[in-house]
N, C-alpha and C positions, 0 to 999 in steps of 0.2 A: 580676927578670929577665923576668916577663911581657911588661911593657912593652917591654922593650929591642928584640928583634926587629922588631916593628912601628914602633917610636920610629925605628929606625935607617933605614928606606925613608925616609923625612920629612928626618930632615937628624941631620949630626954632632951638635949641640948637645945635641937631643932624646933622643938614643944616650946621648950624655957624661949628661945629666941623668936617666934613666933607670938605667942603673949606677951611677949615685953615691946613687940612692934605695935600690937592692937593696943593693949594699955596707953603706949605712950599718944596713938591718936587718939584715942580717949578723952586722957588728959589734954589736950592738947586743942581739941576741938569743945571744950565743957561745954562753953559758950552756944557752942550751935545744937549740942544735944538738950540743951536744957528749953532750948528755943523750942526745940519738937517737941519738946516734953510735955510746953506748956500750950502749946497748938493742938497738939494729936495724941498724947499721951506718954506715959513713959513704956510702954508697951510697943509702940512706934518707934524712939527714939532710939528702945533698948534694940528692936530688929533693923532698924537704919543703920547701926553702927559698925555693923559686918558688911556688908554693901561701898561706905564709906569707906572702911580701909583696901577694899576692891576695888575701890574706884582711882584710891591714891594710888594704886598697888601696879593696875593697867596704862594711868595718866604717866607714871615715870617709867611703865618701857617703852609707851608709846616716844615720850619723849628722846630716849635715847636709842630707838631704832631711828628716829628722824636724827638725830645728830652725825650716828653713825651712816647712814646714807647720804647726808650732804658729806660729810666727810670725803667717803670714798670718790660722792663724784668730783669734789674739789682736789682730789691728790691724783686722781687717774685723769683728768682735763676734759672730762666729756659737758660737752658745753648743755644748761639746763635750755631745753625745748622752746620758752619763751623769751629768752634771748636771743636764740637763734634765729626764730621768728622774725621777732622785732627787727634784728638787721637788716633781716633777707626783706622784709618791708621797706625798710629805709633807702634799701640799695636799689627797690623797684621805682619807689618815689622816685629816684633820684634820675633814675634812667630813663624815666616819662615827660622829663622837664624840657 
């Protein structure tokens, strides 16, 4: 329901697709809403569940800013920091023997 509000100024569609995202976590999660429901209320569980789809909402671009970052470093060759490290360790060890 994050989405929804701001979705809905832009146009129907964006509304229609935007509630049919929160629904589906909804449905989707009953199990854990109903958990809260019966911990804290359904007052709780009802205002948890905007939160929750913000949470899934952040957790998947967080995810795919990481992918797309390993990505680029893995196609441009820039070697990741603790590799480099580690070598440049290995090749001191080795030079001290």
């Amino acid at each position: 329901m994050p989405l929804a509000l701001p979705a809905s100024f832009l146009n129907r569609d964006s509304f229609l697709t935007a509630l049919t995202v929160f629904a589906a976590t909804v449905v989707l999660n009953w199990d854990f809403y109903r958990l809260l429901a019966r911990v804290r209320g359904w007052g709780f569980a009802a205002s948890a569940a905007p939160l929750h789809t913000l949470y899934f909402l952040y957790s998947g671009v967080a995810f795919i800013a990481g992918l797309v970052s390993y990505g680029w470093q893995a196609l441009s060759g820039i070697e990741r920091a603790g590799r480099a490290l580690g070598e440049q360790a290995a090749k001191d060890a080795e030079s001290h023997r």
